[in-house]
N, C-alpha and C positions, 0 to 999 in steps of 0.2 A: 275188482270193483273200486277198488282206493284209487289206482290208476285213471279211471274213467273220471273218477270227481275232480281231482288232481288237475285233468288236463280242461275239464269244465270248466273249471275255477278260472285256468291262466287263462282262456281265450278271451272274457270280458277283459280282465285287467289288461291284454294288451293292444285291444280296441280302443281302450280309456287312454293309452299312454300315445297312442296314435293319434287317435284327434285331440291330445293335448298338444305333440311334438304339431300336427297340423296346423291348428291355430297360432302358436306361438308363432311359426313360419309364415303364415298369412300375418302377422299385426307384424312384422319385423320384414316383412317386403318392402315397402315406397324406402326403406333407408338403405335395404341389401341391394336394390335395383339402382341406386347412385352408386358412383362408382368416384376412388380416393379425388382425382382427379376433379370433378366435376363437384365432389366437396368443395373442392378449393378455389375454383373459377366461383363459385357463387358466394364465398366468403369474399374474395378478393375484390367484387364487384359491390360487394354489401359495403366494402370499406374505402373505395375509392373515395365518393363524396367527403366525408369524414376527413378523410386524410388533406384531398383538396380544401376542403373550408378550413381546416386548420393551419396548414400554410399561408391560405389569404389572410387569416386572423392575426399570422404573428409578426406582421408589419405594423410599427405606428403609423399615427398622423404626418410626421415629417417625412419618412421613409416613401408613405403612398403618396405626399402632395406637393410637394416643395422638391426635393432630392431628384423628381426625374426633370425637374425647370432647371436649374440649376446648373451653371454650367465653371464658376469661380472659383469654384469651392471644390477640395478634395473628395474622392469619396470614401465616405463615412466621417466627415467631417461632424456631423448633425450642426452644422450651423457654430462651429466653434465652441458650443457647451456641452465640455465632456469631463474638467474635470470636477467634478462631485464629490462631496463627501458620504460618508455610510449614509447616515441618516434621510441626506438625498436622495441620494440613490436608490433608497425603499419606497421615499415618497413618489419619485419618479416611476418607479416599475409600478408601484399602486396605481399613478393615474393614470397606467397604459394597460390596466387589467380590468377585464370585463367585467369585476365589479363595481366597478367607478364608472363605468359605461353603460348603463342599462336602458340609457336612450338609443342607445342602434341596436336594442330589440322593441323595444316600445315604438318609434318612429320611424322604424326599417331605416336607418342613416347607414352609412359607410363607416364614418368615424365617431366617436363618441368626442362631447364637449369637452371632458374632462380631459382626454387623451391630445385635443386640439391646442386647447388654453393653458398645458401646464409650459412648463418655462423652455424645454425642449422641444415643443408640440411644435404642428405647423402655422399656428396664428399668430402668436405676441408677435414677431417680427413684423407679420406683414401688414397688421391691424398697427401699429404703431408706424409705420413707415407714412401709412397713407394719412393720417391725423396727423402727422407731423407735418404734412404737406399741403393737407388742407387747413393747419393751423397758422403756420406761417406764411402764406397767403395772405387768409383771412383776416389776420392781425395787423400786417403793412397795410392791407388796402382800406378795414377800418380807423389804423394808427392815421392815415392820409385825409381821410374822408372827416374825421370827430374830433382829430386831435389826443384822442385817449390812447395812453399807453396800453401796451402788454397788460400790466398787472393791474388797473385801472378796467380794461375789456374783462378781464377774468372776475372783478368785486363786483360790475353792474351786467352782467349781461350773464350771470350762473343757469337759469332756467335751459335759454335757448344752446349756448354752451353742451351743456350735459343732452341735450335731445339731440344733437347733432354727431354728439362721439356714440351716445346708445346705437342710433341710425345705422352710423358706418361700422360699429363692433356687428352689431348683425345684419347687415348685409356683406360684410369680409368672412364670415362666419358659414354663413347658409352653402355657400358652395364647398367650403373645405370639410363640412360636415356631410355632404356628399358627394364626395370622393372626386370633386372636382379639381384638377391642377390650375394652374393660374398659366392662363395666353398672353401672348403679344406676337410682336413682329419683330421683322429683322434694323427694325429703331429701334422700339419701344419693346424690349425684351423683361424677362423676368426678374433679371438681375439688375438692370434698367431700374428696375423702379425702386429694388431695395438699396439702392448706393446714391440715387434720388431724397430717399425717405430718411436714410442715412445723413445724408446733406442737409436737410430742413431741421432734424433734429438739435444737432449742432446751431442751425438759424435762431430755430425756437431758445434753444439757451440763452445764445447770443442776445436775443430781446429780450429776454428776461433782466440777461444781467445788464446790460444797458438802461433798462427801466428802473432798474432799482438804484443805480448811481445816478441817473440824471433822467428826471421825470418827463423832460422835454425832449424825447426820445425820437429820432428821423426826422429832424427839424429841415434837415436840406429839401425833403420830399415836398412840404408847400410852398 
C-alpha cells in the first residue's frame, strides 16, 4: 500500500518537472536556434555603420577641405601650424570636438564652425587670402579714383567696409561648412590663390605703411 502512494505521488511531480524543463526549452528556442556564428554576423553588421561614421568623424575641417587641394605643402603639414603649446593644443582639440560643434547636428553641415575657424581649421587662410585681394584692389582703385588713402578709406567708409568682409566671411564659409573642397583649373589652381592672397596681404601692408608715412600715398597713379 505505501508503495502504491509512493509511486502516485512521483508521477505528478514528474509531469510538473516536465513541462517545467518543456517550457523553459520553448522560451530559450529563437536564441538556441542562432547559431555562435550567426551571433556574430549580426553584431558585426550592427557595428559597421558605427564604426564607419566614426572614422568619417575623426578628420578635421583642414584634413576634409583644404589637404586634398593642396598640392605645395608636405603631408601633414596642416598648413605650417603645428608647433603649439599645451594650452593650445587643448584649445585646439576642443574646437575639433563635437562639443564645440553642435551645428552639424543641428543644421546636418559636414563641418562644424568652430572646427572650420579655429587657427588650424580650413578657413582663416583662405577667408583672409581673398579680402586681402579684394582689399587691395579695392583700395588702389578707390586711392586713384578720391584721392584718399588706405587709412583715410578705413575712417570714412567703416559701415560698407565691415558689410563687405561679413559678405565674403560667409560666403567662404558656407561651402567649407559643407564639406566642400575649393576648385580651379590648371591656371587658377588652389594653391594659385593662396600665394595670390598671400601677395595682397604683404600689398595690404605695404599701403598701410605707406599711408602712414606720407599721406599723399600712389601719387604717380593720377
Amino acid at each position: 500500500m505505501a508503495a502504491l502512494m509512493i509511486a502516485s505521488t512521483a508521477r505528478p511531480i514528474a509531469r510538473t518537472t516536465a513541462s517545467k524543463s518543456s517550457n523553459c526549452s520553448a522560451s530559450r528556442l529563437p536564441f538556441v536556434s542562432m547559431s555562435p556564428a550567426a551571433v556574430r554576423r549580426t553584431m558585426i553588421v550592427r557595428a559597421e555603420p558605427g564604426e564607419k561614421k566614426q572614422q568619417t568623424d575623426s578628420r578635421d575641417s583642414y584634413q576634409k577641405i583644404e589637404e586634398p587641394v593642396r598640392s605645395v605643402f608636405p603631408e601633414g603639414s596642416d598648413s605650417g601650424a603645428q608647433n603649439f603649446g599645451a594650452s593650445q593644443g587643448e584649445a585646439d582639440d576642443f574646437l575639433k570636438s563635437k562639443a564645440a560643434n553642435r551645428d552639424t547636428e543641428i543644421f546636418g553641415t559636414e563641418v562644424g564652425v568652430a572646427d572650420a575657424m579655429r587657427f588650424k581649421g580650413a578657413a582663416p587662410e583662405v577667408i583672409n587670402c581673398r579680402l586681402a585681394m579684394l582689399g587691395f584692389v579695392a583700395a588702389v582703385l578707390v586711392e586713384h579714383a578720391t584721392g584718399k588713402n588706405v587709412i583715410q578709406q578705413t575712417q570714412t567708409e567703416q559701415f560698407p567696409i565691415a558689410v563687405i568682409v561679413i559678405t565674403f566671411i560667409i560666403a567662404s564659409l558656407v561651402p567649407i561648412v559643407r564639406g566642400v573642397p575649393r576648385k580651379g583649373n590648371s591656371i587658377f589652381t588652389a594653391d594659385a590663390e593662396l600665394w595670390n592672397g598671400r601677395l595682397a596681404m604683404l600689398g595690404i601692408a605695404a599701403l598701410y605703411w605707406n599711408a602712414y608715412i606720407s599721406p599723399s600715398s600712389l601719387t604717380p597713379l593720377q
